[in-house]
DRENGUZA-587563 format. One record per residue (C-alpha): x, y, z; residue in three letters. Coordinates in pm, whole numbers, plus 32768, in hexadecimal, padded with zeros to 4 digits. Layout:
BEGIN
XYZAla/...
//
This chain:
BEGIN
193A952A0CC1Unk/1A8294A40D11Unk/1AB8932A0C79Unk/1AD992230D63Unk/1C0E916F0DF5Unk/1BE7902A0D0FUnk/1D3B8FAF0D20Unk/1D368F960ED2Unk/1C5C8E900F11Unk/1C7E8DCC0DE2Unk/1DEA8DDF0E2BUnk/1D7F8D400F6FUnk/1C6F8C530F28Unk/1D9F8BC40E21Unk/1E7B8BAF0F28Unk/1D9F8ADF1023Unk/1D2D8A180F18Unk/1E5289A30EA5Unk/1EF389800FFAUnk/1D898898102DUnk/1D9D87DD0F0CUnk/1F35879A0F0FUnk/1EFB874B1083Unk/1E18861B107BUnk/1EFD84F2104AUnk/1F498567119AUnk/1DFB85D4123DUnk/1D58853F1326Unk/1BEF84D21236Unk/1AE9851D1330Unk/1AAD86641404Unk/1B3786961565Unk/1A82879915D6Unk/1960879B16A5Unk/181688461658Unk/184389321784Unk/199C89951709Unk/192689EE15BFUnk/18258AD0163DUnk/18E78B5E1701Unk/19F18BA015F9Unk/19118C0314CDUnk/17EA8C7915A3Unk/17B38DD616A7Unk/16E78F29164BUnk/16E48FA414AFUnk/180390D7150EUnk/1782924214A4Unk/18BD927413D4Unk/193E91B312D1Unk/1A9D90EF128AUnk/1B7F91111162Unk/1B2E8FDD109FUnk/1C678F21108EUnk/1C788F24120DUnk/1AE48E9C1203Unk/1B7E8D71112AUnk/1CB88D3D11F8Unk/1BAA8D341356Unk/1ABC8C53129BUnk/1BE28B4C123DUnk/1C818B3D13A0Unk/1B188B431434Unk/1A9C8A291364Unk/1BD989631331Unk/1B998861143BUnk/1A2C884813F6Unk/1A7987E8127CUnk/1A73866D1238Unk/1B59861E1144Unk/1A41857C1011Unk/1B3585BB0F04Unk/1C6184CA0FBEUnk/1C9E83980F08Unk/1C6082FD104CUnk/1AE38362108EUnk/1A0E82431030Unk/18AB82C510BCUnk/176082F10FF7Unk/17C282F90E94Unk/188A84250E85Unk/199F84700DA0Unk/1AA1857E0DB9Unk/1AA886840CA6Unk/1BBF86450B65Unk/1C8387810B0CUnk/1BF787E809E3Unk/1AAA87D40AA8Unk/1B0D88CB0BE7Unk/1BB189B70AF1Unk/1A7E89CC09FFUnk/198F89E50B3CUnk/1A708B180BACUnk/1A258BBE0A60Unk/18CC8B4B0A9BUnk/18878C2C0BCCUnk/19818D350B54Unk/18A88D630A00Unk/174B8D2D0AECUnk/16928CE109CAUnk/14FD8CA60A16Unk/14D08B4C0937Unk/13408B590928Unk/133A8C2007ECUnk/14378C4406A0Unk/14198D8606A8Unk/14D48DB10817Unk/15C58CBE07A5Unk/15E18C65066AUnk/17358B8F0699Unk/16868AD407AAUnk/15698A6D06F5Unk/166689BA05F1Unk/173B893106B5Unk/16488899073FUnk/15BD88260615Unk/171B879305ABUnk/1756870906F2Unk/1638865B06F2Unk/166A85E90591Unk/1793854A0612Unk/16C884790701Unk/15C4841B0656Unk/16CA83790571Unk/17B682D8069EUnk/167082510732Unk/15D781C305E1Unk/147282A90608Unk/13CF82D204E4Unk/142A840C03F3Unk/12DA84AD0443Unk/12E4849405C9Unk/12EB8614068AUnk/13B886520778Unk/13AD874608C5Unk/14F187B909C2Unk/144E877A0B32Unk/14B587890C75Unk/14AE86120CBFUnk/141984CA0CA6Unk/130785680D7DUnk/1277864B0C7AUnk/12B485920B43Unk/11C984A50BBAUnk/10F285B70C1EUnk/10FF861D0AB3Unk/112184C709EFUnk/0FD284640AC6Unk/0F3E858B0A6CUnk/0F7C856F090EUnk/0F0483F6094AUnk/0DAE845709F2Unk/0D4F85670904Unk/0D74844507CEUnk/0CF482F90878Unk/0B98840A08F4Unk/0BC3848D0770Unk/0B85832F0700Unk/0A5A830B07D4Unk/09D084750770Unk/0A11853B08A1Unk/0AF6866F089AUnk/0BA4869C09CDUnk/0C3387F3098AUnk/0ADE88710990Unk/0A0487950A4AUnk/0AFE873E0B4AUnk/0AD5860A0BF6Unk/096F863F0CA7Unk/088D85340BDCUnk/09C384B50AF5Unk/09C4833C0AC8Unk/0AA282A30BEEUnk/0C01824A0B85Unk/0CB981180C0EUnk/0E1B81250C2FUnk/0ED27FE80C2EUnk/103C7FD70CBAUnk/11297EE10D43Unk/11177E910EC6Unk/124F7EF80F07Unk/124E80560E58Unk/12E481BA0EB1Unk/123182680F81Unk/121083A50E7DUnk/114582E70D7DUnk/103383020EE2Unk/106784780F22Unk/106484B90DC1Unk/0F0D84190D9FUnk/0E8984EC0F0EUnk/0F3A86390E2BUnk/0E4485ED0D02Unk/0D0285A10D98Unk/0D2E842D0D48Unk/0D5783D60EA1Unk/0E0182A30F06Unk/0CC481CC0F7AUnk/0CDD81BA0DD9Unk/0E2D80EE0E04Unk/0DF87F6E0DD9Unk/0F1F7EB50E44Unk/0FB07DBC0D39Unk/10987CC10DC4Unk/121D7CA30DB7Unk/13277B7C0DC1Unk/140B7B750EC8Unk/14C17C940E3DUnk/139F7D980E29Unk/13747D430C98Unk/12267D480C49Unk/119B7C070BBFUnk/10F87C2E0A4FUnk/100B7AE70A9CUnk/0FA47BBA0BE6Unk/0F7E7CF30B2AUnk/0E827C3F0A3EUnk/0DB07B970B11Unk/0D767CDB0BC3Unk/0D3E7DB30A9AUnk/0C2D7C840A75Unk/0BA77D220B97Unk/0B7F7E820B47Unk/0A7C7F570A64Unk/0AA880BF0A0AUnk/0BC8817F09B0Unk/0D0F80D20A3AUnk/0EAB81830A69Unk/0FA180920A9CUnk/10D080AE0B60Unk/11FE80050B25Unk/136F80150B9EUnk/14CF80380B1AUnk/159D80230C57Unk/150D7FD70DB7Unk/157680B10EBCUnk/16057F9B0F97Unk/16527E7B0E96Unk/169D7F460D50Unk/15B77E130C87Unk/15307E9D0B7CUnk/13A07E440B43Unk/13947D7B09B7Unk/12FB7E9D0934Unk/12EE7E2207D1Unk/12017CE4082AUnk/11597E0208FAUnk/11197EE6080BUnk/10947DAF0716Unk/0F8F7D640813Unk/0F327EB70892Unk/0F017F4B0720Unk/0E327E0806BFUnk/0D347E8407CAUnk/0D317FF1075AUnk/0E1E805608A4Unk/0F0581790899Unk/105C8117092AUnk/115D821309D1Unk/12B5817E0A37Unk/134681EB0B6EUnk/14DD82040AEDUnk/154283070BE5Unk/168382610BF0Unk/164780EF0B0DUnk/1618818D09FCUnk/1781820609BBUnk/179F807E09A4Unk/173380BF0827Unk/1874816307D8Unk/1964804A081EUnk/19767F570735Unk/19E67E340867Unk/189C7EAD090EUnk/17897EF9080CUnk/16F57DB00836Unk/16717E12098EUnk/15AA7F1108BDUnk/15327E5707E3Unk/13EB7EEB0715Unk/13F2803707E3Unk/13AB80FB0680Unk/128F80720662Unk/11E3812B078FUnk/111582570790Unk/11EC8314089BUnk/1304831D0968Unk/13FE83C60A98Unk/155483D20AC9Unk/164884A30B6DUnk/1757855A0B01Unk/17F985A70C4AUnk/180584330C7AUnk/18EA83580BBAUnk/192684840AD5Unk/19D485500BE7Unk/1939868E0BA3Unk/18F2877C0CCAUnk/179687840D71Unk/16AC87B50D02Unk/166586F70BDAUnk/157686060B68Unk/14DC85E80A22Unk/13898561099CUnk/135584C60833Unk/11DB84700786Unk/11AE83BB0658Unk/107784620624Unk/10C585E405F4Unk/0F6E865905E5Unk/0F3B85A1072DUnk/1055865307DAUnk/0FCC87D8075EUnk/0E7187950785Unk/0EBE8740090BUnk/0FBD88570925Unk/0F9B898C0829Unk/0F418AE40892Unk/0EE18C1807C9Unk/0ECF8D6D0876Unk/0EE18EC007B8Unk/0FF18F66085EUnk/10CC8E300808Unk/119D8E0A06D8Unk/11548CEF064EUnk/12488C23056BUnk/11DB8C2C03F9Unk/12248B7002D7Unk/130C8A190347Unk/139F8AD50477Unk/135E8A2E05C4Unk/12B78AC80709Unk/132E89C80812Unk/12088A0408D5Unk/1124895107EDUnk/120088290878Unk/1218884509F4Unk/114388C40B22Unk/11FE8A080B57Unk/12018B5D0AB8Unk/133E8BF70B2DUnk/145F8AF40B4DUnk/15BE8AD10B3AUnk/165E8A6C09E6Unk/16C4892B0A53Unk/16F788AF08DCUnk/1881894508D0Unk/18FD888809FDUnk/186887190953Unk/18DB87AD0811Unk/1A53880708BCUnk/1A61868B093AUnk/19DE85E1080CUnk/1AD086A0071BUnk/1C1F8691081CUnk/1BC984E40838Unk/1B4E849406DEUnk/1A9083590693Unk/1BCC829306E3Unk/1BFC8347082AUnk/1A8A831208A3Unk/1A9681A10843Unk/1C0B817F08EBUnk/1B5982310A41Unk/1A4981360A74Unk/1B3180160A22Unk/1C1880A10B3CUnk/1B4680F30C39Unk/1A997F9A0C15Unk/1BBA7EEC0C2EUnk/1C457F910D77Unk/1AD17F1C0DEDUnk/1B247DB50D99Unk/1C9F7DEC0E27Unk/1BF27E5E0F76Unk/1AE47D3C0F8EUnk/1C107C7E0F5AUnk/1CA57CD71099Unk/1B5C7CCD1123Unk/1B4B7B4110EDUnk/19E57AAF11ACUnk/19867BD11222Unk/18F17C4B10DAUnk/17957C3D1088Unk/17677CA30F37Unk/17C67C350DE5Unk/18A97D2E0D86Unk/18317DBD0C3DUnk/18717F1A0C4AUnk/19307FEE0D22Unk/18567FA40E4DUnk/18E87EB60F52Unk/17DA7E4F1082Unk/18897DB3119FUnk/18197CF41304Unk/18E27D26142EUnk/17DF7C921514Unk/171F7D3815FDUnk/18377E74165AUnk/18327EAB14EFUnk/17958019152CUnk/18AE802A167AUnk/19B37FD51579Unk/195B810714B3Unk/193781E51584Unk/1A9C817A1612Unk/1B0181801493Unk/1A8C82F31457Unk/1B1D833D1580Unk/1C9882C8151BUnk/1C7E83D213E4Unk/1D4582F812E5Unk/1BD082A2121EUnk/1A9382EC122AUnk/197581D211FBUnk/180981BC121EUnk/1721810312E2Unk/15D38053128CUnk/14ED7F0D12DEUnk/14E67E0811CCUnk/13C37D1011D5Unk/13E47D53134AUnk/15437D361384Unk/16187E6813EEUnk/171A7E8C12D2Unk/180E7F791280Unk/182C801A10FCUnk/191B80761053Unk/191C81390F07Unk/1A4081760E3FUnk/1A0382980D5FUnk/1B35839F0D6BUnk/1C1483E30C49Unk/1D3483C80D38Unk/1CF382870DD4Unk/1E3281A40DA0Unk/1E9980270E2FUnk/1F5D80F30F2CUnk/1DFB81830FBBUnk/1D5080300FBCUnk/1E457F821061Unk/1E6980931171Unk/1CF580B4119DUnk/1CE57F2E119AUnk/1E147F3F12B5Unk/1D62800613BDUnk/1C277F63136EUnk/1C6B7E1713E6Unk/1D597E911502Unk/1C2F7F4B1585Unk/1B787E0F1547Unk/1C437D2415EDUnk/1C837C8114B3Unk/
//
């Protein structure tokens, strides 16, 4: 069979990448097309004959280009999205060039330990215990799926009821106690397991969504039978971090297992300006973070860490006779996450880590949360947070979401909208590598001209 034309499209895909990436100091950060003019571009009848593949790449560039919002600009300050570091892209190209299927060591042996290393690395930056396992998901989403997995096959263990076989038919009824003002994926994690979210018992927050320790233990006062707690390194619209050390205290003294919610917080642990904010976090059974957060690795990437390692394989592990399994201290990754088959995410995380260092990790929060501050600054009244993190919240009165949209529409940033103890506000994350003064004050510049301000 005659070998195929490798160096075409790669030769291409190079070419609009870099043209992309070298391109978006100029860009215009959201998309301009409209959904009809995308379909129309990338859509019509499956033709009976194929193309030569570097003209498929070339179509699919010009056809997407103006449907492609520009999340790895130094100006996008939506969500919590980062862009991706160097080091990070490059490694995820080798990623899909070497398609290595992660599940098992013996499909990928070099993915199972660098994921291993990787997380080794994290564990450390984060201050986890030693023993804690670790799994590569593909967000926030599914690490809680798996941390409260691993969490409701122990706390039902402790009560003499195992899950894995029994299911949850008959099992004691957990309660799961989380802060009022949580993510919404701790809730559709619980409706993935079984749980349900009628097991959710609100625990109320200060004026920043923390959760209140005093209000946490007058509610666990409240409670019989196997209890999760729920805490929170980094709210979605404040960036407060929950005091998960004085949380941890009182949820172990009433037998509780507590997962932290660090999707984004928890990289908090690795500066040494910010680490008070996480405070105690090591002391928790389980947590979630993402890497293509504040790390700047590509999506996907999220990660999951237990402290209790039997915990996390009981609730996950799989046997089946046609499958290798990993002998000896090898690693199948799919004792430690929901999926089988799965991308080796581990050598884009490893990429980053290595190319930044400690130093360079640390140096990367500090920056980005200081451009936060820098932007709140300009901000003045309008602000409604305290800015912790690198999350700013601000009011604009009632054309807040008008103000947005007119913002998005401009193209020089990109923000987010939400409703903050029922208040329209507008947030803004700063998360990119790239991000410099220059950005914030431009951003901050259109902001309040489309304001009024």
């Amino acid at each position: 069979m005659e070998q195929p034309d490798w160096h075409g499209p790669l030769t291409e895909a190079y070419e609009q990448a870099t043209r992309f990436l070298t391109g978006l100091p100029d860009r215009p950060v959201g998309s301009t097309a409209s959904v009809e003019t995308l379909r129309a571009a990338l859509g019509g009848p499956l033709p009976a004959e194929g193309t030569d593949a570097r003209e498929v790449v070339a179509r699919l560039a010009a056809a997407a280009e103006d449907g492609i919002v520009a999340s790895p600009s130094g100006r996008f300050f939506g969500f919590v999205i980062g862009g991706a570091t160097p080091a990070a892209l490059a490694a995820d190209w080798l990623t899909a060039t070497w398609d290595q299927n992660a599940g098992l060591y013996a499909a990928g042996p070099a993915a199972a330990v660098v994921e291993e290393v990787a997380g080794g690395w994290l564990r450390d930056l984060f201050g986890l215990p030693a023993h804690t396992s670790v799994g590569f998901v593909t967000g926030a989403q599914m690490s809680h799926v798996t941390a409260l997995a691993a969490a409701r096959h122990e706390v039902l263990r402790r009560v003499g009821w195992d899950v894995e076989t029994g299911g949850l038919h008959g099992a004691p009824r957990i309660a799961v106690l989380a802060g009022a003002d949580r993510h919404s994926t701790i809730d559709r994690a619980l409706r993935f397991l079984g749980i349900g979210t009628a097991a959710l018992v609100p625990v109320d927050v200060d004026d920043q969504g923390r959760m209140r320790p005093d209000a946490l233990r007058e509610t666990l006062a409240g409670v019989d039978g196997p209890v999760i707690v729920c805490a929170q390194l980094g709210n979605v619209n404040t960036g407060a971090c929950d005091p998960v050390g004085e949380i941890c205290d009182v949820a172990h003294a009433a037998g509780a297992w507590v997962h932290v919610d660090g999707a984004f917080g928890l990289w908090a642990a690795a500066s040494a300006a910010h680490r008070h904010l996480v405070a105690g976090a090591g002391r928790a059974d389980s947590w979630t973070t993402d890497a293509h957060k504040w790390l700047n690795v590509p999506y996907d990437s999220g990660l999951v860490f237990c402290a209790h390692p039997d915990a996390h394989r009981a609730a996950m592990g799989v046997r089946a006779a046609y499958l290798v399994h990993a002998g000896g201290d090898e690693r199948d990754a799919m004792d430690h996450n929901p999926e089988f088959s799965r991308r080796a995410r581990g050598f884009a995380v490893y990429a980053a880590l290595r190319a930044l260092g400690r130093d360079g990790v640390e140096a990367l929060i500090d920056r980005t949360c200081a451009l936060a501050a820098r932007f709140a600054g300009r901000m003045g009244d309008a602000v409604l947070n305290e800015v912790v993190l690198n999350q700013v919240l601000v009011g604009l009165g009632p054309d807040t979401p008008a103000i947005i949209d007119r913002v998005r529409a401009d193209g020089t940033c990109w923000v987010s909208g939400t409703t903050w103890q029922g208040r329209p506000a507008m947030r803004f994350s700063v998360s990119n590598h790239t991000t410099d003064a220059a950005d914030i004050d431009r951003s901050a510049d259109v902001i309040l001209r489309l304001a009024g301000r």
